[in-house]
Steps between C-alpha positions, in 0.01 A plus 500: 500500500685220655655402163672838428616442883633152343656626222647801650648279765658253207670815306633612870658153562629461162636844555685417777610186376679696183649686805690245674620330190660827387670533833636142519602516124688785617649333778607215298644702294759696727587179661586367195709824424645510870595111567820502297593827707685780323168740559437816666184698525574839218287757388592629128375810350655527143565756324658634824323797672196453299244311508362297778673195732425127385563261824677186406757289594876471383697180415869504474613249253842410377540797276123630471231666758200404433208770633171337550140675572338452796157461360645280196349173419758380307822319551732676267663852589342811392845667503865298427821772532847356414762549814733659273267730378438653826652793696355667842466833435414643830281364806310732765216426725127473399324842517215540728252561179666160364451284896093427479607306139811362613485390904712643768895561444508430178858574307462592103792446279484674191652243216662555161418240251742539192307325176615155359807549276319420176220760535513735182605834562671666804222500734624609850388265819182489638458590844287355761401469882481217731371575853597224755615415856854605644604157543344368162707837346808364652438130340438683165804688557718186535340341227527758273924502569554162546514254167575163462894461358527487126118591482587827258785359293197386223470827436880609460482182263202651279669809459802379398321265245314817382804702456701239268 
């Protein structure tokens, strides 16, 4: 009897053990993402209106956002979208259905993703959600406006070269 208690005991610590190195891998891991700054908390749920909301984070880059999941173990982005490529289509508040999944005053922007210019065919853009915080909307916003000077003229250049 006492060594099933023993073993039993041994599987429960090892258990637990598992536990907290999941949860400090996962730390690690978003302090990694989060020390350069550049991230917000988002929630994305793509195709948008179906499906169900993936928590994650968001990291504005030069000229890419990089989305992410909040359970990831990774270090590489699960999603990469082009700035360019990018157009707000129309924002409104979290419904009530969507607040248990999202958090309190939540703000989703539905996004248009146009596909890269050398995909075959004429595909129209994808569309997408991302769910975050009013003030991390705002700082998406900006970002999504704002480019560096000169950071588009490589692509006037490429289509010029393409068209000679």
């Amino acid at each position: 009897m006492g060594g099933a208690l023993t073993d039993a005991v041994w599987l429960f610590a090892a258990f637990l053990v598992l536990i907290v190195a999941a949860a400090v891998a996962l730390a690690t891991r978003r302090y990694l993402l989060e020390r350069s700054g550049g991230t917000v908390e988002c929630a994305m749920r793509r195709p948008a209106m179906v499906g169900n909301w993936r928590l994650g984070l968001l990291s504005f880059q030069r000229d890419e956002l990089y989305w992410y999941g909040a359970l990831g173990v990774l270090y590489r982005p699960e999603q990469v979208f082009q700035r360019r490529a990018l157009t707000v289509v129309s924002r409104r508040p979290a419904a009530a259905e969507e607040g248990s999944a999202l958090g309190a005053d939540r703000i989703v922007v539905e996004v248009s993703v146009k596909p890269p210019a050398d995909a075959s065919g004429s595909q129209p853009g994808e569309h997408l959600e991302l769910a975050m915080s009013d003030s991390a909307l705002t700082g998406f916003l900006a970002w999504l406006e704002s480019s560096p000077p000169g950071s588009h003229l490589d692509d006037f250049a490429l289509n010029s070269a393409l068209n000679r």
